[in-house]
C-alpha positions in Angstrom: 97.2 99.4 108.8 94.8 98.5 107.0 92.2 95.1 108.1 93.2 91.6 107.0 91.3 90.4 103.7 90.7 86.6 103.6 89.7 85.4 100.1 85.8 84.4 101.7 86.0 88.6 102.4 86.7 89.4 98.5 84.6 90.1 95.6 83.4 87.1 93.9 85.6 87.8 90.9 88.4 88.9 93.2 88.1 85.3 95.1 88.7 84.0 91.7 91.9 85.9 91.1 93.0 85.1 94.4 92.5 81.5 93.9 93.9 81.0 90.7 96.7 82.9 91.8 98.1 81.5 95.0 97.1 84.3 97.0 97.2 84.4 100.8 97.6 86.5 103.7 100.6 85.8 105.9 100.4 88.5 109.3 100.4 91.7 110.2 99.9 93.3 107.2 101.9 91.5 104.4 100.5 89.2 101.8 102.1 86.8 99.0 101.2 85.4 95.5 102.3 84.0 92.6 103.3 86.4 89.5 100.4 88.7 88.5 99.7 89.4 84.6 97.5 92.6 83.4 95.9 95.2 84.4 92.8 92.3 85.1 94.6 92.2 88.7 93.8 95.9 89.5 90.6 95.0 91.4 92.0 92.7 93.7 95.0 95.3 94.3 92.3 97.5 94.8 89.9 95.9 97.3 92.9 94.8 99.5 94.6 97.9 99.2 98.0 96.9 98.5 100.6 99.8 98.4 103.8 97.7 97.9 104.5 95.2 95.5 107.7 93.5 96.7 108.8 91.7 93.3 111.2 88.4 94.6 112.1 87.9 90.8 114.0 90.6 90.5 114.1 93.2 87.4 113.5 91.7 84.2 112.8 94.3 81.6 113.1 91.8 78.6 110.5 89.3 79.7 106.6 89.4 79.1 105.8 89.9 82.6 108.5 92.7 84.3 106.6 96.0 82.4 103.1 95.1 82.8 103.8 94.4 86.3 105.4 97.8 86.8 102.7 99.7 84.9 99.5 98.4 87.2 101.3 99.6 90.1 102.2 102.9 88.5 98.9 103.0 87.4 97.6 102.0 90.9 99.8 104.1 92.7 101.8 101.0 94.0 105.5 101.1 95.1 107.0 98.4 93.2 110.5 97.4 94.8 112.8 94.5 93.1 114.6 92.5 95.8 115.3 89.1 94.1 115.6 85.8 95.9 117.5 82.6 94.8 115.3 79.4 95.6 117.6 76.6 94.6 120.5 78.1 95.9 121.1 79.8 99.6 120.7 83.0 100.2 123.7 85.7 100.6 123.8 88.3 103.2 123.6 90.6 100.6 120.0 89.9 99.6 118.3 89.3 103.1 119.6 92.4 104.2 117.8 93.9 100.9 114.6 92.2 101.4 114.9 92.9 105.1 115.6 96.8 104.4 112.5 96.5 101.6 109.8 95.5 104.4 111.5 98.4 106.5 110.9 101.1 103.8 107.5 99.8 102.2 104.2 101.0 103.1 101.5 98.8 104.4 100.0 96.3 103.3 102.3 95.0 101.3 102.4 91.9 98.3 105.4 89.6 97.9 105.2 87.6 95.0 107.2 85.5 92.6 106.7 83.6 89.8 104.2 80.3 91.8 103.7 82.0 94.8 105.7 78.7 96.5 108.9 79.0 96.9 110.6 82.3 97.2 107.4 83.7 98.9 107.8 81.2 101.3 110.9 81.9 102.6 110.4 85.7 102.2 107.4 85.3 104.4 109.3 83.3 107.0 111.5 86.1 107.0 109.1 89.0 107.8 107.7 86.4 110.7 110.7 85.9 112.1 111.4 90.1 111.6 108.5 90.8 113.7 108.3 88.4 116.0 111.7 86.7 116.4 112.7 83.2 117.8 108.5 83.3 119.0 107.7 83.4 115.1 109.4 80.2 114.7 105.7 78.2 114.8 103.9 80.7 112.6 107.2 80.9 109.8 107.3 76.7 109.6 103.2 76.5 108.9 104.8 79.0 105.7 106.2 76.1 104.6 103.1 73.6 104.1 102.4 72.6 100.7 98.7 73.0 101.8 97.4 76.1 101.4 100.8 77.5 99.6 101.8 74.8 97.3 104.6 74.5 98.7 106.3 71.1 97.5 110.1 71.8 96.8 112.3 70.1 94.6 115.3 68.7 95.5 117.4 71.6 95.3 114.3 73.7 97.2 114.3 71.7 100.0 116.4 73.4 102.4 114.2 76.8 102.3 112.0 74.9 105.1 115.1 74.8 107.4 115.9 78.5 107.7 114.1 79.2 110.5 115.3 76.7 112.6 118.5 77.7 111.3 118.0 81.4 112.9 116.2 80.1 115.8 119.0 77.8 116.4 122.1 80.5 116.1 120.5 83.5 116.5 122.0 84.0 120.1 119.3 86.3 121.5 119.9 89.1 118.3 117.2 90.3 116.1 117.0 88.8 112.6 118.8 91.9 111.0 121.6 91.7 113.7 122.1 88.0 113.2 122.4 88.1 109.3 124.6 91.4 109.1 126.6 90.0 111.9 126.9 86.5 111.9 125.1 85.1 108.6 126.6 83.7 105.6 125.7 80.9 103.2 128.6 78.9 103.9 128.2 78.6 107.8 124.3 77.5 106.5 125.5 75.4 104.1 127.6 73.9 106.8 124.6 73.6 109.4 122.8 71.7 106.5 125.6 69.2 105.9 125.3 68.4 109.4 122.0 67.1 109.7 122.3 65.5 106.3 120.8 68.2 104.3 123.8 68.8 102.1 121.7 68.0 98.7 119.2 70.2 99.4 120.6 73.1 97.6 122.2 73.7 94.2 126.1 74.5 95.0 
């Protein structure tokens, strides 16, 4: 696996990029940032030597962003892997177990990214903490959720993305994160954990 690249370890120009674009490391080889634009991100790719681009948008081949994004990793020789993520409404079993299967099949290190690097990154990253480490990630998956360094502040409808780890940590019953969501998971019985602490409005329905 390749070492961990703070920004103070990058090019001068690369610091930039990584600045300007939301651009952390999270742990053991995965890293997250906000949407990148051009082939002007290929040195950062570079010196960091990503080799998969996990794209939490999902495809999008008629917008400005979805080709140019495809092409620097072709170019690169980047897997690019689509595995979309809903932030203002909770996530189906469906698409954890995709992201979850994405992190399984990708070659290290590896980029999530969405549009702000805030929201969906978040939770994906919680998600690969809790993956790795399980219930024991639970500290490491809730600093995800800072506003500070991530920019993290959620709107209402956002807000319940800093709950799903306690949510696993809380129902998990001793299972790994795969086990518990193709087992026992579904949006309603999170919905109805939310409602229950007075977090119902903290998701679009």
């Amino acid at each position: 696996m390749a070492p961990r690249l703070g920004v103070c370890n990058l090019s001068l120009k690369n610091q930039f990029l990584a600045l300007t674009h939301n651009w952390h490391y999270v742990d053991h080889g995965l890293y997250r940032s906000a949407q990148m634009y051009g082939m002007y991100f290929a040195p950062l790719l570079k010196q960091v030597g990503i080799k998969t681009v996990i794209n939490l948008r999902g495809a999008n081949p008629k917008s400005s962003w979805y080709e140019p994004e495809r092409q620097i990793c072709e170019n690169l020789g980047i897997i690019h892997i689509n595995s979309p993520l809903h932030s203002r409404r909770l996530p189906q079993k469906e698409a954890l177990v995709t992201l979850l299967e994405a992190f399984d099949k990708a070659s290290f290190p590896i980029l999530v990214k969405c549009s702000g690097g805030a929201d969906r990154t978040t939770l994906a990253s919680c998600l690969y903490l809790l993956k790795i480490y399980g219930k024991h990630g639970l500290e490491k998956a809730n600093k995800q959720t800072r506003f500070w360094p991530y920019l993290h502040l959620p709107q209402r409808h956002q807000r319940w993305i800093r709950y799903f780890p306690e949510f696993f940590a809380e129902s998990h019953n001793g299972t790994t994160l795969i086990d518990w969501i193709e087992s026992s998971y579904t949006d309603e019985v999170f919905g109805e954990w939310l409602k229950k602490r007075h977090l119902g409005n903290t998701w679009r329905h």
